[in-house]
N, C-alpha and C positions, 0 to 999 in steps of 0.2 A: 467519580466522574460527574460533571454538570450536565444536567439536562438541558439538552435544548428546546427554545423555543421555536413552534413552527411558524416561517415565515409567511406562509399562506395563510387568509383568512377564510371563515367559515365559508364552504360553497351555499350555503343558502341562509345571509345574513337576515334578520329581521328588516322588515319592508320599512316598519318606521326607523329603525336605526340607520338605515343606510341611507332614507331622506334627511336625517339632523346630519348624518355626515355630508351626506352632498350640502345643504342649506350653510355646515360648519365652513366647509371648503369655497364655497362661493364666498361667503363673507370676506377670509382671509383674502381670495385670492384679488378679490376687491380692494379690499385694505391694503394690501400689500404693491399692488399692481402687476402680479401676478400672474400667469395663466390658469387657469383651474387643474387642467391637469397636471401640470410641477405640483399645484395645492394640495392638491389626494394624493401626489406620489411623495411630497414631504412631510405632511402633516397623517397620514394614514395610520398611524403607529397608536396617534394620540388618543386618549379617551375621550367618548363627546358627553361634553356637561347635562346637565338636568334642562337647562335653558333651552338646547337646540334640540332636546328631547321633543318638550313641550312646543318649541313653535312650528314642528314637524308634524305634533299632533294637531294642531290648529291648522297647519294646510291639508293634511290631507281630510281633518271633517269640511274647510270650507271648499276642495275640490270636490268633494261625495255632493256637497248642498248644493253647487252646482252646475253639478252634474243632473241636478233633478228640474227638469224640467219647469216644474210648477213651482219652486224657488224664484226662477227668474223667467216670468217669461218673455217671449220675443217682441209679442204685442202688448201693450196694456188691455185688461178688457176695460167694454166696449165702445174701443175706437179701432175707427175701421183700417182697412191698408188700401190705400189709393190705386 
């Protein structure tokens, strides 16, 4: 007898995996003209490349950086606020 595969995926996928797929899904669903959610309910199956790995890792360091305050701040010092 063949084993089946589970249709369901992991209940707690990794956090960067699941941004290259959302980042993968957006792309397509861009390209394609699309809606995002047909794009994850069509393309979900797929495996995401090295590519969307990596540019997942680069959003979420440049969302941490800022998110830091002292990265970017509000004012420049020192000039004043009116």
């Amino acid at each position: 007898m063949a084993k089946k595969t589970d249709p369901k995926p992991d209940a707690a996928p990794d956090p960067e995996m699941q941004l290259a797929r959302y980042l993968a899904s957006a792309f397509i669903a861009y390209s394609h003209g699309i809606g995002m959610d047909y794009a994850r309910k069509k393309y979900a199956h797929l495996p995401v490349g090295p590519f969307w790995i990596e540019v997942a890792r680069m959003v979420s360091a440049a969302t941490a950086q800022a998110n830091d305050l002292t990265a970017f701040p509000m004012v420049p010092p020192g000039r004043r606020i009116q």
